[in-house]
C-alpha positions as CSV (number, residue, x, y, z in Angstrom):
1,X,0.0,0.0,0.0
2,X,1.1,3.2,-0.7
3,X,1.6,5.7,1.9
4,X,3.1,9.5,2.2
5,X,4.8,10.3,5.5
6,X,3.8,13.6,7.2
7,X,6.8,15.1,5.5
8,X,6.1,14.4,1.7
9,X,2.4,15.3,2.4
10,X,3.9,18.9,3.8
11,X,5.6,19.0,0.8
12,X,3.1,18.0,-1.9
13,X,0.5,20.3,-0.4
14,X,1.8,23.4,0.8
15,X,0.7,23.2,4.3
16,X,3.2,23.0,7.4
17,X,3.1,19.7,9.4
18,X,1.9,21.7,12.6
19,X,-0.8,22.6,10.3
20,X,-1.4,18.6,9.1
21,X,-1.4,17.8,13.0
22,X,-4.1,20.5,14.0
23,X,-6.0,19.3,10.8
24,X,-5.8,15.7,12.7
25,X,-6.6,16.9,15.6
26,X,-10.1,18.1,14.4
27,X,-11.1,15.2,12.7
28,X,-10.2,16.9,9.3
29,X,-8.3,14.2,7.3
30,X,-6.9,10.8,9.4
31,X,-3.2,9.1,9.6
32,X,-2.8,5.2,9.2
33,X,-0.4,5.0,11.1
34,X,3.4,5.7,11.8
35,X,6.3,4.8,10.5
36,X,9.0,6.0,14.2
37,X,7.6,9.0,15.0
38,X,5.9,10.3,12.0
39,X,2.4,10.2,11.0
40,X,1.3,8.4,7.6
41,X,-1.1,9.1,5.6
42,X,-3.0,7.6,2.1
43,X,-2.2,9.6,-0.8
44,X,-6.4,10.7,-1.0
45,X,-5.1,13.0,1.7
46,X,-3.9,15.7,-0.9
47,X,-7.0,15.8,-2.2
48,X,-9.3,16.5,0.9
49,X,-6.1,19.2,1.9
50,X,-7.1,20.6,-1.7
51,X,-11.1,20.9,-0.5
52,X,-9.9,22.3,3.0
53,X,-8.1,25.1,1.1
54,X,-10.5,25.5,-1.1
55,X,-12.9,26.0,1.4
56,X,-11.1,27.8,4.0
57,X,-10.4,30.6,1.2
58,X,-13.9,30.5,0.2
59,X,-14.3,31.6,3.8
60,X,-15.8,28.7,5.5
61,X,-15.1,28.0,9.0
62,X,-13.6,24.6,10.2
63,X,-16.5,23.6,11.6
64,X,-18.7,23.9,8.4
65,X,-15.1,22.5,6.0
66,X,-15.5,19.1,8.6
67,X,-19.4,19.2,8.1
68,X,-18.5,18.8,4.1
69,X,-17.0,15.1,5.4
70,X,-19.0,12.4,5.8
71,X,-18.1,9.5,8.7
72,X,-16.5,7.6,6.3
73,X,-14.3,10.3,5.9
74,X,-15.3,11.1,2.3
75,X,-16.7,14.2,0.9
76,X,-20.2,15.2,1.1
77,X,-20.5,18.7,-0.2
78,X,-23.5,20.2,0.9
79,X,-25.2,22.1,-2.3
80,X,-27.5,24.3,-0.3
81,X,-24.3,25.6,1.8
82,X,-22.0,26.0,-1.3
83,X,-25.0,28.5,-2.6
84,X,-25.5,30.4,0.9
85,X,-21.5,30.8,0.4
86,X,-21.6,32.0,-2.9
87,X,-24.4,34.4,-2.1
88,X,-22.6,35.5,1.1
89,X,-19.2,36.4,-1.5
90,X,-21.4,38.3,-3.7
91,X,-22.7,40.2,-1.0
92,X,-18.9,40.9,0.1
93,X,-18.0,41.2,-3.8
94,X,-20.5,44.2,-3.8
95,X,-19.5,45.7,-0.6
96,X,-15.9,45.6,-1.5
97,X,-16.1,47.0,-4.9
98,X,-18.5,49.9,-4.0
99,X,-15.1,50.3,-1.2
100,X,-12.3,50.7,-4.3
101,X,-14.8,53.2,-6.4
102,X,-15.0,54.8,-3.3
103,X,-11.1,55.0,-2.5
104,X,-10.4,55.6,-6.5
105,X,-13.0,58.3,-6.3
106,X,-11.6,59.8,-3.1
107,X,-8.0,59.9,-4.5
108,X,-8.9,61.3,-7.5
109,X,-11.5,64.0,-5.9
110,X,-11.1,67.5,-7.7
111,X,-12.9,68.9,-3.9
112,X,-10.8,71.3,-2.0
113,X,-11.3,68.8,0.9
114,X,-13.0,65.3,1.3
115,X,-15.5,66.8,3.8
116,X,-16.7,69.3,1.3
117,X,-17.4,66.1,-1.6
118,X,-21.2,65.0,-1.8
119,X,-20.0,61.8,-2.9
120,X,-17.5,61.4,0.1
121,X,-19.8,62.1,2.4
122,X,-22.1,59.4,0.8
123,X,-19.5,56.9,1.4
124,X,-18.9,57.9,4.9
125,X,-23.1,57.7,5.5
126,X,-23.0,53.8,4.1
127,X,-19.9,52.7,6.1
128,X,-20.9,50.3,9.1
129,X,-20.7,51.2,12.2
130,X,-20.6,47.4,13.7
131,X,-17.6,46.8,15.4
132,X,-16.0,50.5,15.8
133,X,-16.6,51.4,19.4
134,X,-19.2,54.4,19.8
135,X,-17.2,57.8,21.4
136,X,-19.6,58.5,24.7
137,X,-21.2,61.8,23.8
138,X,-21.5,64.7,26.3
139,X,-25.2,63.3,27.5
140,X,-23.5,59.6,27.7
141,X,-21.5,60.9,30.1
């Protein structure tokens, strides 16, 4: 049987061993065993490190890439999450590129200041305010 130790499958995919081990560790792909100290794995290894990576750039969480296995350790890609993904990177697509015409816009902005720039100011009124702590305001205080 053909096997790849830890090393080789470090190697072939791009991903540190600490990295293989923590993947391991979650249940995300599985050694068959050791050969001394390292951990060995079956060459279909590389390809469920592809889907991780895949995944994990897509922007799912670890939780959801070790849903996409099923308990025989196979894949089982769940079409209705791949869509909710794909609807969740359009949304950030949008957001994003309505960020650079904003930033091209501001660079390029014939106003004598960015305060005095209807369009600026537009910007500023869509930006979210989730997550950037709220100054206390002379009555908050």
């Amino acid at each position: 049987m053909d096997v790849l130790d830890i090393a080789e499958v470090a190697r072939r995919s791009g991903l540190p061993a600490s990295t293989l081990r923590y993947y391991e560790e979650r249940g995300l792909i599985v050694s068959t065993g050791r050969r001394g100290l390292r951990r060995l794995f079956d060459p279909a290894v590389l390809q469920h490190l592809s889907l991780i990576t895949v995944a994990s750039s897509a922007g799912f969480s670890l939780d959801e890439i070790a849903r996409m296995f099923g308990s025989d350790g196979q894949p089982h890609l769940d079409r209705e999450m791949f869509t909710a993904k794909a609807d969740e990177l359009d949304r950030k697509i949008g957001e994003l590129t309505a960020m650079r015409d904003g930033l091209r816009h501001a660079a390029a902005c014939p106003a004598p200041s960015h305060m005095e720039c209807t369009k600026f100011l537009g910007i500023l009124g869509q930006a979210p305010s989730a997550g950037i702590p709220r100054r206390k305001s002379i009555q908050d205080r």
